[in-house]
C-alpha positions in Angstrom: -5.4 -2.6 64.8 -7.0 -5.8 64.0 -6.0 -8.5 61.6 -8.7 -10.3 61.3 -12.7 -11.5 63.1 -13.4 -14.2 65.4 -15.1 -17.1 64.1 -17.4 -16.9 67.6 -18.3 -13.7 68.3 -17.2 -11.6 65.1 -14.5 -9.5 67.3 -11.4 -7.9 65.5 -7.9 -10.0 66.1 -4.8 -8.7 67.0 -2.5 -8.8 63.6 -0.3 -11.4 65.9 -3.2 -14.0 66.4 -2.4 -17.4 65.2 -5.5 -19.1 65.8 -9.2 -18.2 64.5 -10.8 -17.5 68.1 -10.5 -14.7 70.1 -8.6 -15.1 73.7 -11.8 -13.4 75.3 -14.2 -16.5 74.3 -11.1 -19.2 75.1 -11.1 -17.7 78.3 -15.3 -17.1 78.8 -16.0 -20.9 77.8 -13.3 -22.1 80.1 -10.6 -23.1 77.7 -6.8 -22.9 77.9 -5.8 -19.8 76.2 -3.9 -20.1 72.9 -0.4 -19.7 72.9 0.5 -18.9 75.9 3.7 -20.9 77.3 3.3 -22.1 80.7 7.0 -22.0 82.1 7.5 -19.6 84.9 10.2 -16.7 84.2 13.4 -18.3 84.9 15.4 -16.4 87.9 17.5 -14.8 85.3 14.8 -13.3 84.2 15.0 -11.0 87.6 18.9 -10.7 87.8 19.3 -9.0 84.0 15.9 -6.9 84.8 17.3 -5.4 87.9 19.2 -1.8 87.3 22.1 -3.0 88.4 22.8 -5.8 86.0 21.0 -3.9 83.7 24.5 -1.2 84.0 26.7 -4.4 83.8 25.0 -5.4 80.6 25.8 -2.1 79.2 29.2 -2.8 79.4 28.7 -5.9 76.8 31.9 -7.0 79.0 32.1 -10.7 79.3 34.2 -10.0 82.4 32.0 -7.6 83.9 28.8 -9.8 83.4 30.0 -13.0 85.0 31.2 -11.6 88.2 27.9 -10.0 88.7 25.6 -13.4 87.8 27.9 -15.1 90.2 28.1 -12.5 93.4 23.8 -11.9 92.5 23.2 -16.0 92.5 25.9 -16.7 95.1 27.7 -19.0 93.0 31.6 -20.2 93.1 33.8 -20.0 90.0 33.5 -24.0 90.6 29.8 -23.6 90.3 29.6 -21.5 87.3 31.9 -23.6 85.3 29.6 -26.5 86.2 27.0 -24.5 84.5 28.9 -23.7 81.6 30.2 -27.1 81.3 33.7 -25.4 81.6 36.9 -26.1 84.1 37.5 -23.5 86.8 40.2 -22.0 85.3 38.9 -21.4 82.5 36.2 -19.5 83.9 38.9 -17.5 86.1 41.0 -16.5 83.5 37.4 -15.3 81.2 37.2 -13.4 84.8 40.3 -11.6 85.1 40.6 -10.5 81.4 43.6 -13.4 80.7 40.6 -14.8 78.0 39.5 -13.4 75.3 36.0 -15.3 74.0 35.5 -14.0 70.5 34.2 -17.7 68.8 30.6 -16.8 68.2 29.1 -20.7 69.2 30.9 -20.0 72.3 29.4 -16.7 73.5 25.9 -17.9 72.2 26.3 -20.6 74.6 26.9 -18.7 77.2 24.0 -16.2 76.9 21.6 -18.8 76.3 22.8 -20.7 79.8 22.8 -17.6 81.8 19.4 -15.8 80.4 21.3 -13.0 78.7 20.0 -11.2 75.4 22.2 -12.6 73.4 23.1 -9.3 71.2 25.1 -7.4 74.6 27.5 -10.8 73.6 27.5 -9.5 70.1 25.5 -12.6 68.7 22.0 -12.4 67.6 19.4 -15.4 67.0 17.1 -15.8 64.2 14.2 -14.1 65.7 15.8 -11.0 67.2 15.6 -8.9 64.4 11.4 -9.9 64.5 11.4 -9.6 68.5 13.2 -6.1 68.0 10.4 -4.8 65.8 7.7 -6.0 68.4 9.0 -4.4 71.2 8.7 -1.2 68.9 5.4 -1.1 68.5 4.6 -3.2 71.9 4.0 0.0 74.4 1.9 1.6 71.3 -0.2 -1.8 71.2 -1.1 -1.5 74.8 -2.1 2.2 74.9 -4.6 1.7 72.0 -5.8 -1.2 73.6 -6.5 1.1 76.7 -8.1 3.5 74.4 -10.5 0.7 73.2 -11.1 -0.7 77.1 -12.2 2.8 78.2 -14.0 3.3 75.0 -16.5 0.2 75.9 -14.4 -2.0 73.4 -12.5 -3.8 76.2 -13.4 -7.4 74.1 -11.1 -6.1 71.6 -8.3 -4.8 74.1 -8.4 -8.4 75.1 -7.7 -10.0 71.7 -5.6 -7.5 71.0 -3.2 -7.5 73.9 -3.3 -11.5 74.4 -1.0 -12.0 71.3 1.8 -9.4 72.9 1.8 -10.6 76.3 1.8 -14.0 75.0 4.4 -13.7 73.1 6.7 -11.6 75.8 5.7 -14.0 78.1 7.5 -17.0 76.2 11.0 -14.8 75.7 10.9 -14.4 79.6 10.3 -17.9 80.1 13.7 -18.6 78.3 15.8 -16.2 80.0 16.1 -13.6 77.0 14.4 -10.7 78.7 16.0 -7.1 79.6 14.8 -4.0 81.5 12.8 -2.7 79.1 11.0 -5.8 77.3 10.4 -6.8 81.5 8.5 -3.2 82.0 6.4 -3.9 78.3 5.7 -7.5 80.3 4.5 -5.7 83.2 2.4 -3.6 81.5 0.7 -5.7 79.3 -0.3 -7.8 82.1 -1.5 -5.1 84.0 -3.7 -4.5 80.6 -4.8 -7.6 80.0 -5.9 -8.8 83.5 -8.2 -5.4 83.9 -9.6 -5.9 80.1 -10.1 -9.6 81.1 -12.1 -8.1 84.4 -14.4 -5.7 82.3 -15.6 -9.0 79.6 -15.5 -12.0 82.0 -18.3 -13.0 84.3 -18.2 -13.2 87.8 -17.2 -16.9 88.3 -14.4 -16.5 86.0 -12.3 -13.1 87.0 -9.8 -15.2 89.3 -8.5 -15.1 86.0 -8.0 -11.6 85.5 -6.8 -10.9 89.2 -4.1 -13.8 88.0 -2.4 -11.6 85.5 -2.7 -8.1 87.7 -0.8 -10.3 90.3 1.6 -11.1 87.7 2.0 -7.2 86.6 2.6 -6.5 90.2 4.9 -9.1 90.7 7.3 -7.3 87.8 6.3 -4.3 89.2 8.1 -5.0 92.6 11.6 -5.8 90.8 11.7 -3.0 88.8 11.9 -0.6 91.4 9.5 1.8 89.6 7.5 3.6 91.7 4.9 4.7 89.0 4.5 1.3 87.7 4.2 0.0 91.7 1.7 2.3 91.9 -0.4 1.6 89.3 -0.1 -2.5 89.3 -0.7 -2.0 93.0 -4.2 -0.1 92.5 -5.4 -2.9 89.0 -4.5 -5.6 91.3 -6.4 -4.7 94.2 -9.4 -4.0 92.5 -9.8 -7.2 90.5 -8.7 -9.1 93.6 -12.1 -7.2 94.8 -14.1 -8.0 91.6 -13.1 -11.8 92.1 -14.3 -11.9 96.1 -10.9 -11.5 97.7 -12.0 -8.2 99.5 -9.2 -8.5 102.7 -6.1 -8.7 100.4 -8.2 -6.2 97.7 -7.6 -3.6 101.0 -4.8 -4.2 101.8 -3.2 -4.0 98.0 -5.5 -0.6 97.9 -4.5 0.9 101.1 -0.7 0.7 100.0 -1.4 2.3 96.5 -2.8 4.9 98.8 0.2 5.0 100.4 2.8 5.3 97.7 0.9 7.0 94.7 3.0 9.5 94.5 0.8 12.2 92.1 -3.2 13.2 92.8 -5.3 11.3 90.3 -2.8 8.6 91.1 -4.1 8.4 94.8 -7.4 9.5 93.8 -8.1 6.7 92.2 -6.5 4.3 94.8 -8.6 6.2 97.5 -11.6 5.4 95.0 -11.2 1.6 94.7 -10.1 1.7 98.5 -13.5 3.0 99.0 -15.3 0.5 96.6 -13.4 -2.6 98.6 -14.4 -0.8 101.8 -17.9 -0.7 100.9 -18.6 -4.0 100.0 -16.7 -5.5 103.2 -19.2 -3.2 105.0 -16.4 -1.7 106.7 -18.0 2.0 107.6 -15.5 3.7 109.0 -12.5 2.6 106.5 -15.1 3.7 103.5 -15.4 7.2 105.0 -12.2 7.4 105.4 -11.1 6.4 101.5 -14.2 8.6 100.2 -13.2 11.7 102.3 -9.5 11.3 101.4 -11.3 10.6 97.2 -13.7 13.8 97.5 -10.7 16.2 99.3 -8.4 15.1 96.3 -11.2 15.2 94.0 -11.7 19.2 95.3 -8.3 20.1 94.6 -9.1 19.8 90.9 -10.9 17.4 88.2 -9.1 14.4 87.1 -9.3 12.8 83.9 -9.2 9.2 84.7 -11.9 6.9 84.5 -11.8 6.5 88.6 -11.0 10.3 89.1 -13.6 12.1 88.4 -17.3 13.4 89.9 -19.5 11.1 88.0 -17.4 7.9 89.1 -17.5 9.5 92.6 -21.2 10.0 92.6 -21.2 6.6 92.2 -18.9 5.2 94.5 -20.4 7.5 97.1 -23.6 5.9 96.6 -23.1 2.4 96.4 -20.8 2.6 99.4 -23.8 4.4 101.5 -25.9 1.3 100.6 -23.6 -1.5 101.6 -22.6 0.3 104.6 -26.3 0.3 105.6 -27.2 3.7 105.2 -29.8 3.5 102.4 -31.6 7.0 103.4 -28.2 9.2 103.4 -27.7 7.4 99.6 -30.9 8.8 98.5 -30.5 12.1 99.8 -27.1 12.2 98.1 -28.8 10.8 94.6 -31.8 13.4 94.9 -29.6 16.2 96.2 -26.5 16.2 94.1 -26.3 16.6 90.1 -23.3 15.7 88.3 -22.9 17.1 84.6 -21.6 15.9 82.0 -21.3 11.8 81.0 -18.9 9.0 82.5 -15.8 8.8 81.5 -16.2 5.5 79.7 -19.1 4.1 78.9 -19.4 0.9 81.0 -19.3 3.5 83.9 -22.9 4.6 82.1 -23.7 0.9 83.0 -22.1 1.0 87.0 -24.5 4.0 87.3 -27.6 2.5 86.2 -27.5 -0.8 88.5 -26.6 1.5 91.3 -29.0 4.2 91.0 -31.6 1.1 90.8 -30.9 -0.1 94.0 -30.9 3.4 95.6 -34.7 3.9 93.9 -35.5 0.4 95.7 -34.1 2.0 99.0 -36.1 5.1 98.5 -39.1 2.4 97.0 -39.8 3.5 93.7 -39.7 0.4 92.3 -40.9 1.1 88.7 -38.1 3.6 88.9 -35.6 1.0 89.6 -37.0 -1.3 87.0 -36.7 1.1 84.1 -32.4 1.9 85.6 -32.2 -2.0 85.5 -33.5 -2.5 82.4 -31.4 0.1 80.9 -28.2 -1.5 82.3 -29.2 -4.6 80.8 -29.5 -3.3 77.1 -26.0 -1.7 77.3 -24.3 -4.3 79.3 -25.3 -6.8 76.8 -24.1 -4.2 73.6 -20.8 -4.2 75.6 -20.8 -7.4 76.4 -20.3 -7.0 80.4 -21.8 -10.4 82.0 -21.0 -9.7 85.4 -23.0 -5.9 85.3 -25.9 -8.4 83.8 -25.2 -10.5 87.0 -25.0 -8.0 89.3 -28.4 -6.6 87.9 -30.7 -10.0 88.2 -28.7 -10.5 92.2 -30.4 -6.6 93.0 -33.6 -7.4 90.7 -34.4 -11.3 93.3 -33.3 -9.7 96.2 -36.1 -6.7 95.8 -38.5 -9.5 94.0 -38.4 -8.0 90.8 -39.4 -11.4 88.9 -39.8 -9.8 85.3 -36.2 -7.9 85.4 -34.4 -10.9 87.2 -36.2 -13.3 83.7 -35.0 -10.6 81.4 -31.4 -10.2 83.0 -30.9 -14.1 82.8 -32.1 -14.2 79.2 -29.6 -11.6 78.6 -26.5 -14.1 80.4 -28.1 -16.9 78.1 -27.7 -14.7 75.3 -24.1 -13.7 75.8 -23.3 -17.3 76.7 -24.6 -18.4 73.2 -22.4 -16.7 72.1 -19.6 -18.8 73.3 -21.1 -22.1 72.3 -19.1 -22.7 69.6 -16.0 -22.1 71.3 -17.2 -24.8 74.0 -17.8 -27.3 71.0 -14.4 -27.1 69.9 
């Protein structure tokens, strides 16, 4: 999977990294990431990702296709030939079959002003055959990379996925995108911005709610519900990770709405109910955790949101920011769940929370030994903002000697992004 280590960290690079340093410490130490082109997707990006261009593309008519980019942008023959740099006529007659465009330099002109993939033309560019190959192995790219993220690995999903995204990102910025390499777009975002919010601290996952909104922004052209679903739910809960809790609801409460399978709106009820809890919003949290624990009954999920132990937690935490400490540790001393997280930074999740449930119920040394062990595997995973949300719940109950050891840990992890700041 990897092609290489960081010269920071140590952390395996994608075998499309070009530059010795690993996205996830560019981004940590507040650097530009590397390679990343920073024009927007023109709008014919959108036209020849939407299904009906897509059908008119199929037709690798000439005809066909320039009738539909005009009636789509609104545009006169008049127009278009100004575009082209062609006269009216001669645009008509391309139109009505009268013209025949067979000269190669010709009909690679006219893909690359229109955005078109040059090959439903017939022409091909130099890098086609090389951008062909990547889009083969692109959706296999991100599915190991969420194999590593729920694994506890999400520092390599980052340096793994950066490369692919970045490089999708640049053929949509010139125009050269279709259906398909838009959905592997979507996707890779959606991957990247929730690896992003698993390694970055707290004062730096605006980013990763950045390239979630950008999933969900392919995600509504597509017209794919699954994909709306999903992007909907990733978005919503970095937007909540990142302090935006209003617009984190109302993203959630609309992947409620149109997740159209059970884990699918189990875990939207789940992160509903995690966005709810923090806003201190009691009636909307009972709401999401009811609709979570009816789904839940139906039958065990596999996800890392759909399942008891996540819910245990959920529950939990939710109790305690809703301001109903005493029913959280009933529910922590009463119920049992067996068997381990899903993933293991979910081991982590637990730990902080169960802490502060022990400091509700006062059993402090309790809550200092659940601390401590969420700092020793935060810091193996390299999870900042678990570390930061330990030493916040280890001041506020005055627990001096946990809040010195948490902040020792967020020195360490930051050393390890030094170098990256040097350069």
């Amino acid at each position: 999977m990897t092609g290489g280590r960081c010269e920071v960290c140590g952390a395996g690079l994608s075998r499309l990294a070009v530059e010795p340093i690993c996205p996830t410490c560019h981004a940590s130490a507040r650097h530009a990431p590397p390679t990343m082109p920073v024009r927007p997707p023109t709008p014919a990006v959108w036209l020849w990702s939407a299904p009906e261009a897509a059908a008119a593309l199929r037709t690798r008519d000439l005809a066909t296709i320039l009738r539909l980019h005009r009636r789509v942008n609104g545009l006169s023959q008049e127009r278009l030939a100004a575009l082209l740099g062609y006269d009216k006529t001669y645009v008509s007659m391309i139109e009505t079959g009268r013209r025949t465009i067979s000269d190669v330099a010709t009909r690679r002109h006219i893909a690359r002003v229109l955005g078109l993939p040059m090959h439903v033309l017939g022409v091909t560019d130099n890098d086609d055959a090389d951008f062909a190959a990547m889009i083969q192995f692109g959706d296999s790219t991100i599915r190991l990379a969420e194999i590593a993220r729920q694994s506890g690995r999400a520092v390599d999903a980052v340096n793994e996925l950066w490369p692919l995204v970045a490089r999708l990102e640049a053929r949509a910025a010139e125009g050269r995108a279709e259906r398909d390499t838009m959905i592997l777009l979507g996707q890779g975002r959606a991957a990247l911005g929730v690896s992003l919010g698993t390694v970055l601290p707290e004062e730096r996952l605006a980013a990763a709610a950045r390239w979630t909104g950008k999933a969900l922004l392919v995600a509504e052209r597509l017209g794919d519900p699954v994909f709306l679903a999903h992007a909907l739910r990733m978005h919503g809960n970095e937007l909540r990770k990142a302090d935006h809790v209003g617009a984190a609801i109302a993203h959630l409460s609309r992947a409620v709405a149109v997740s159209g399978d059970r884990e699918g709106q189990g875990t939207a009820f789940a992160l509903l109910a995690r966005a709810a809890g923090e806003r201190g919003d009691r009636d909307l949290f009972d709401h999401a955790i009811t609709g979570y624990r009816d789904l839940l009954d139906i039958g065990t999920g596999r996800g890392m949101l759909f399942n008891p132990f996540t819910f245990r937690e959920i529950e939990l935490r939710g109790l305690i920011s809703t301001g109903r400490a005493a029913e959280a540790v009933r529910v922590m001393q009463a119920d049992q769940v067996h068997g381990p997280p899903v993933a293991p930074q979910w081991h982590i999740i637990e730990r902080v929370t169960t802490g502060q449930v022990l400091l509700a119920a006062h059993h402090r040394d309790g809550a200092s030994e659940a601390f401590r062990a969420a700092l020793v595997a935060a810091e193996s995973h390299r999870l900042p903002h678990q570390v930061q949300r330990t030493i916040r719940a280890a001041d506020g109950a005055g627990l001096a000697e946990i809040g010195a050891e948490g902040r020792a840990v967020l020195q360490r992890l930051t050393d390890q992004l030094a170098p990256a700041v040097r350069r």
